[in-house]
C-alpha positions as CSV (number, residue, x, y, z in Angstrom):
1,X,113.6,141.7,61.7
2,X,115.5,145.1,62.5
3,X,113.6,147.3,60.7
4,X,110.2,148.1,58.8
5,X,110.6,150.0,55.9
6,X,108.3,152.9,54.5
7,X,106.8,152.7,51.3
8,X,108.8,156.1,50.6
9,X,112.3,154.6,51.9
10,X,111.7,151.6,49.1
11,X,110.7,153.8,46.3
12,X,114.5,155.6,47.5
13,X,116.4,152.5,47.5
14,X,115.5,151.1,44.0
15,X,115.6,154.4,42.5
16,X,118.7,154.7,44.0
17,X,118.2,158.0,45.4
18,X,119.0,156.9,48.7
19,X,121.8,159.3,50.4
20,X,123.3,156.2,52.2
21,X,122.9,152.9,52.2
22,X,120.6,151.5,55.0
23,X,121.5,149.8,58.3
24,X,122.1,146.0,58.3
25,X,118.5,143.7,57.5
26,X,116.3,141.9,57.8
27,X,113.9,144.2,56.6
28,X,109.8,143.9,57.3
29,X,107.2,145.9,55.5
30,X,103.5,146.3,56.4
31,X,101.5,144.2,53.4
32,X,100.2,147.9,53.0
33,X,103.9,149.1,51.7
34,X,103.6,145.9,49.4
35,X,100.1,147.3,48.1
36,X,101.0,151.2,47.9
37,X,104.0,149.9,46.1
38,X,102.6,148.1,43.2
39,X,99.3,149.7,42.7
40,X,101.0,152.8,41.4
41,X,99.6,153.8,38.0
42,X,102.4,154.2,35.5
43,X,104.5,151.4,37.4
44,X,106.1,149.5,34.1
45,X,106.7,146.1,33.6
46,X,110.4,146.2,34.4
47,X,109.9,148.4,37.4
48,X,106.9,145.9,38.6
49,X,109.4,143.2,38.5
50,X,112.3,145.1,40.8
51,X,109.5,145.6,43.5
52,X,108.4,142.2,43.2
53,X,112.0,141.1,43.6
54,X,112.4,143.3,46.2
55,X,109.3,142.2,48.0
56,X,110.6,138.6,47.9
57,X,114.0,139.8,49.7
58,X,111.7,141.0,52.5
59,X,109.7,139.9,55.6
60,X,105.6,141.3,54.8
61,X,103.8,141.5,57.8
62,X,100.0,141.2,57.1
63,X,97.5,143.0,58.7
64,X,96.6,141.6,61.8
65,X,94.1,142.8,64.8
66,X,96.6,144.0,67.2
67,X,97.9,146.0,64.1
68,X,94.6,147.5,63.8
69,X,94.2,148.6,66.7
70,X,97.1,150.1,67.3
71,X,96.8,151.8,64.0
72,X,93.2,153.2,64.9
73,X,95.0,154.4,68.2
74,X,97.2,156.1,66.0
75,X,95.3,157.5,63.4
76,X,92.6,159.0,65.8
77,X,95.1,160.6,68.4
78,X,97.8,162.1,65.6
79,X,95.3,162.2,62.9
80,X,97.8,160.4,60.9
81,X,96.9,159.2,57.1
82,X,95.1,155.6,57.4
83,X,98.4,153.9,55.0
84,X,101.1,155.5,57.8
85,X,99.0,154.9,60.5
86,X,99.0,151.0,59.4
87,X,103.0,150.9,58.6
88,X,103.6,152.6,62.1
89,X,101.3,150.1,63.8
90,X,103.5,148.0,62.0
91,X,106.7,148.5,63.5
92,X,105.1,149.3,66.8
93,X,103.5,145.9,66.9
94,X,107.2,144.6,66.4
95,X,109.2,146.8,68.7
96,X,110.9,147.9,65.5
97,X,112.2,151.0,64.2
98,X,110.6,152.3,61.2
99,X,112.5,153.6,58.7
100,X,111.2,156.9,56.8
101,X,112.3,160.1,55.2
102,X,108.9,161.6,56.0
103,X,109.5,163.7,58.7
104,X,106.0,164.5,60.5
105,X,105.4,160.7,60.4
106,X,108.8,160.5,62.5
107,X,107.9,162.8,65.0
108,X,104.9,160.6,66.0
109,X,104.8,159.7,69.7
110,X,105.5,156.4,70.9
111,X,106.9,155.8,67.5
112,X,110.8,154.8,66.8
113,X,112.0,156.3,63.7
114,X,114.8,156.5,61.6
115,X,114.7,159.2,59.3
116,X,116.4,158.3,55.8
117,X,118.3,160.5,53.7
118,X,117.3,161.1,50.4
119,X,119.8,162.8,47.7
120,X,118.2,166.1,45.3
C-alpha cells in the first residue's frame, strides 16, 4: 500500500468534503479507523453501508505487537490520543505515509504525513 488513511481523511472523502482528490492507492487503514468509523452513534443505515463499502475497497491492518509498541512509544513521548497513536504506529510499522488533516497529529516526530485539504 501507498498510504494509511486517518479516520478524519475517510469521514472527508465520503462526505465529499475533500478539497482534492487523494494521491493514487492502495489505501491501508489501522482496524482502529475501521472501529472509530462505524461505532459512531447516529451513523444510519445508508451511511453504514458506504463505510462498509469503503472498508472492502481497502487494505485493514490489524493490530499487531510491533504496532503496539510502537504506538505505546508514541503515545508516551508525544502524549498523543491512544486511537492516533495506533493509526500512526500504523503507517510507521509500514514505512507509509499517513494521510491526515489533523494538523498536531502531523507534526509528530518520526512520523510521515500528508496533510489533506478539507473544503468549509
Amino acid at each position: 500500500m501507498n498510504v494509511v488513511l486517518g479516520s478524519n481523511v475517510v469521514i472527508y472523502k465520503l462526505s465529499g468534503r475533500l478539497a482534492q482528490s487523494l494521491p493514487a492507492g492502495p489505501y491501508a487503514i489501522s482496524v482502529i479507523t475501521q472501529m472509530e468509523l462505524l461505532a459512531y452513534p447516529d451513523l444510519n443505515v445508508n451511511e453504514e453501508q458506504e463505510i462498509r463499502q469503503f472498508v472492502a475497497g481497502v487494505v485493514v491492518i490489524d493490530l499487531t505487537p510491533h504496532i503496539q509498541a510502537v504506538a505505546i512509544q508514541l503515545r508516551r513521548l508525544y502524549r498523543l490520543k491512544l486511537p492516533d497513536a495506533i493509526v500512526a504506529a500504523t503507517a510507521v510499522s509500514l514505512g507509509v505515509d499517513l494521510l491526515t488533516s489533523d494538523r498536531r497529529l502531523a507534526r509528530t516526530p518520526s512520523l510521515r504525513c500528508q496533510i489533506v485539504a478539507v473544503k468549509p
